[in-house]
C-alpha positions in Angstrom: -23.7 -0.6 4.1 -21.9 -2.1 1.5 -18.0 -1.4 2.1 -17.1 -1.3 -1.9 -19.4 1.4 -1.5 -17.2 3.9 0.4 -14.2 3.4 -1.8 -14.8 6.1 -4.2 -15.5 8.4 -0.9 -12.2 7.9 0.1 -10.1 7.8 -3.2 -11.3 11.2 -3.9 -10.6 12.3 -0.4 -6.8 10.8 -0.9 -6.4 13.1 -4.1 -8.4 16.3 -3.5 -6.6 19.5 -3.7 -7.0 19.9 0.5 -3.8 17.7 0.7 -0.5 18.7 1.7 1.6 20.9 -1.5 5.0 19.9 -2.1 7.4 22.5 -3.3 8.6 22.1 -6.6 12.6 21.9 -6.8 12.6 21.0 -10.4 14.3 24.3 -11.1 16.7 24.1 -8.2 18.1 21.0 -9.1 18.1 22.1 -13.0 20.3 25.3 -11.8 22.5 22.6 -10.3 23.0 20.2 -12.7 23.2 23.1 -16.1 25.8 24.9 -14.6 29.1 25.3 -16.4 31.2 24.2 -13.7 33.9 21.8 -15.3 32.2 18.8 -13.5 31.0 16.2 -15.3 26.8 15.6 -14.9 27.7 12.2 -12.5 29.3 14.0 -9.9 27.7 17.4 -10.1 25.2 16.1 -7.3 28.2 16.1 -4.4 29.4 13.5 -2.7 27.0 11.0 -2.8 27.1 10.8 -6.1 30.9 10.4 -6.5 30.6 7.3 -4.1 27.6 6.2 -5.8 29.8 6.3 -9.4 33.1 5.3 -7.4 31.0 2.2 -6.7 29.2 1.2 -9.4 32.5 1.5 -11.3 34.4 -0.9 -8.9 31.3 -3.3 -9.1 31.2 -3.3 -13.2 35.2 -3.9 -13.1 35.4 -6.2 -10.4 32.3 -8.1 -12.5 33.9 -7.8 -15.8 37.3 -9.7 -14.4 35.3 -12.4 -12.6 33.3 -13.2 -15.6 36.4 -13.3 -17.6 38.1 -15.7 -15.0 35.4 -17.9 -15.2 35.6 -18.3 -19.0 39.0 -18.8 -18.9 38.4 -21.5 -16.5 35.6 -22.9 -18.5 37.9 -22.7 -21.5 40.9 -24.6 -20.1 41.0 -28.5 -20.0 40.3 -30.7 -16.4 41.8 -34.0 -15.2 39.0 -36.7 -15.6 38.6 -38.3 -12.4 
């Protein structure tokens, strides 16, 4: 038996509606993040989104200054050897 044959077998058996239904927490999460709690929406997800934000901050600052040390370097004159 051809094995190109038994594809279509199985990619209907991967998406048919017998498989395993995953809640929906669309809403949950909506409730979360519309709620007029004062926060702003990058930190209304807890913690891990503070770090997350405390981070990427940090890394676009820390970034920023290196890339203006380096122009400032490039910028400057060097002793020919």
């Amino acid at each position: 038996m051809n094995p190109l044959l038994k594809f279509p077998v199985l990619a209907r058996r991967a998406f048919s509606s017998s498989a395993r239904q995953l809640k929906n927490r669309v809403p949950e999460a909506q409730k979360i993040f519309q709620e007029d709690n004062g926060l702003p929406v990058h930190v209304k997800g807890g913690t891990v989104d503070v770090m997350m934000y405390r981070f990427t901050m940090a890394l676009t600052i820390g970034g920023t200054f290196y890339s203006m040390y380096w122009l400032l370097y490039a910028a400057m004159p060097h002793k020919k050897a």
